[in-house]
N, C-alpha and C positions, 0 to 999 in steps of 0.2 A: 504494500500500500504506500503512494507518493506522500509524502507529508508538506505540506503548504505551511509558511511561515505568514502571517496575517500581522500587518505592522500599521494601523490605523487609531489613530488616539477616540475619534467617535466609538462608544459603546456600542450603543444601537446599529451600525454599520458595520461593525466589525465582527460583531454576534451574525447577523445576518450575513453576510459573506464566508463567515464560519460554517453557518447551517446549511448553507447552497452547495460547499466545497464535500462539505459530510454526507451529505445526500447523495453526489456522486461519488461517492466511494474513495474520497480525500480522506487524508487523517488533518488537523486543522489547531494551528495552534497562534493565538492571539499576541502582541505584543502593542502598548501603548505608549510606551516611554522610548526615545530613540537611544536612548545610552542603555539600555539592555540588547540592542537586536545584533551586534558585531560576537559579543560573548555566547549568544545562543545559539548563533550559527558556526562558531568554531564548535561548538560543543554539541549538536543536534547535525549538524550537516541535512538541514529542509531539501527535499527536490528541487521548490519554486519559494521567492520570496514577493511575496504581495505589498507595496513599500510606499506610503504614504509620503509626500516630500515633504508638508506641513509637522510638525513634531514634537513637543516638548521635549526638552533633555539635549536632543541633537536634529540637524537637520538630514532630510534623507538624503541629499545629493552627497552629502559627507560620507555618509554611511556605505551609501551603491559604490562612491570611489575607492573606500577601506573592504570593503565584502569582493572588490576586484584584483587588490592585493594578494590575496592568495583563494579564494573562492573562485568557481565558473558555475555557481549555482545561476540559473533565469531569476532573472530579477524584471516584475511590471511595476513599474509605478505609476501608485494612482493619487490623483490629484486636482484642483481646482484650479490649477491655472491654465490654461489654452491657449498662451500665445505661441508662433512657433518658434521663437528662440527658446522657450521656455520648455517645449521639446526636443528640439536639439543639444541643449544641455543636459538633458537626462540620458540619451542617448548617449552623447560622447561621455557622460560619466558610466558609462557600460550598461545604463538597462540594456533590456532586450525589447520591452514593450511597454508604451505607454498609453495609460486609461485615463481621459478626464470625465471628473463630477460634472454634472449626474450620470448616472451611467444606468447600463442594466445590469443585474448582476445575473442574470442567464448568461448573456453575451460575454460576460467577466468570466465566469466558469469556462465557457469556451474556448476563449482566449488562452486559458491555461492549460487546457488538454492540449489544443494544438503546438503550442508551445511543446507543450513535454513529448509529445510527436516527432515533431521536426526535431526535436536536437536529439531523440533516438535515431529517426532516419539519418540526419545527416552525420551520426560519428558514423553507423554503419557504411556508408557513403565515403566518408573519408579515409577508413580504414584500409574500407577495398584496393588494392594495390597499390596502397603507400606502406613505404613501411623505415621508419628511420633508428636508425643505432645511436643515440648518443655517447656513450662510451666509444664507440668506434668511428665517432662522428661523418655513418656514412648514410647517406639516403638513399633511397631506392623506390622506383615508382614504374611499375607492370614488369617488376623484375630486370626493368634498366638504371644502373648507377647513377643517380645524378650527379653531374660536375659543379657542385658548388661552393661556393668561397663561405669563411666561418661566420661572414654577417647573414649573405641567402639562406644558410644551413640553420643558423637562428630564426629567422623570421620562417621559415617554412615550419618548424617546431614549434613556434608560437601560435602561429596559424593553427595546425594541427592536433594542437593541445584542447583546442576550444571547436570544432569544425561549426559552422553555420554560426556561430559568436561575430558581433564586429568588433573588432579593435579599432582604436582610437591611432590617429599617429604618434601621438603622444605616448600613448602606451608601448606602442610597437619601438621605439626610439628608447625608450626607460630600457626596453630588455635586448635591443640588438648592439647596445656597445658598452661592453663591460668597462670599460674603463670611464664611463658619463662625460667623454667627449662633447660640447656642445657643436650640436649639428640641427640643422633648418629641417622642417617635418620633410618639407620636399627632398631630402635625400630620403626619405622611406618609401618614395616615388619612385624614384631611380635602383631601388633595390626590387620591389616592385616589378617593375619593368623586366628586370633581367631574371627575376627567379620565371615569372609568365612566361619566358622565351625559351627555358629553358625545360619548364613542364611542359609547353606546347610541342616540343619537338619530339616528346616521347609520346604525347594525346595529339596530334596538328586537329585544328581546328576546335578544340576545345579551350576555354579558358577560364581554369578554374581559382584563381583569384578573384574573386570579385568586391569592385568598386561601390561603395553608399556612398554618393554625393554627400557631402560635408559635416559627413561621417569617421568613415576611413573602411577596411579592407575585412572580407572574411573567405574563410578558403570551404569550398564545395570540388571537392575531387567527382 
């Protein structure tokens, strides 16, 4: 049974989106104060975290950025605000999906089954004829070696680690140079560029990197 983390300071909302999630056959478990939900999720590891950005204690864009530190749990967050900067912000701090008030909470339930779908399908997907050593630091994709340099061979790990996840450039920049070189997102472009040319030549015509507009990059083998 998937267990949902429900992170909404509303009583009444949060009970109710509890009982929708239980009804489909969720396990369902409430949190109202945001300085609890980083400690319960190291120590619970939830399927899905349900993440209000409004909060007492902490704000939730804080929290989705620290739960992406070392977590790839789905994170939706739901919320009152509906501007679109205001979704792209939660976005590039790594949601995966965002619900504004009011909402239905059928369609909320929804949204989380699919969720938990596609990111079964797409590791299954990713899996499929990738395969990388990191101890051996060698990759391998339909059983042809890739030739790639030690930053591609990170960002394609990165990618991989998360399949159907976007990553932020920002992110992707934090873990492709261990030494925290300052370098412009657009050289994550440019690495980008050369791992895609390099997978395309073992898949031609497929291109499995893929671009969100002012977002950043997720990998679908």
């Amino acid at each position: 049974m998937s267990t949902i983390l429900v992170v909404e300071d509303e009583p009444k909302l949060a009970a109710l989106m509890a009982d929708y999630l239980k009804a489909s056959g969720f396990a369902a478990h409430c949190i109202a104060d945001g300085l609890e939900v980083v400690p319960w999720v190291r120590e619970h590891s939830p399927d899905l975290v349900l993440l209000d950005l409004m909060l007492p204690g902490r704000d939730g864009l804080e929290i989705c950025r620290e739960l992406r530190g070392f977590s790839d749990v789905p994170v939706v967050m739901v919320t009152a605000k509906v501007e679109e900067i205001d979704r792209l912000v939660g976005l590039e701090s790594g949601a995966d999906d965002y619900v504004c008030k009011p909402f239905s909470v059928r369609e909320l339930v929804a949204r989380v089954k699919a969720i938990l779908r596609r990111g079964r399908g797409a590791a299954d997907a990713a899996v499929r004829g990738l395969v990388i050593d990191e101890p051996g630091h060698r990759a391998e994709l339909d059983g042809r070696l890739l030739d790639l340099t030690p930053v591609e061979f990170r960002l394609l790990g990165t990618l991989a680690s998360a399949p159907g996840r976007v990553f932020s450039r920002d992110k992707l920049l934090q873990r492709l140079y261990e030494d925290h070189r300052v370098v412009t997102d657009r050289t994550v472009d440019a690495h980008v560029k050369n791992l895609r040319r390099k997978l395309e030549e073992v898949r031609p015509g497929h291109d499995p990197v893929r671009s969100i507009y002012g977002v950043g990059y997720k990998l679908e083998l």
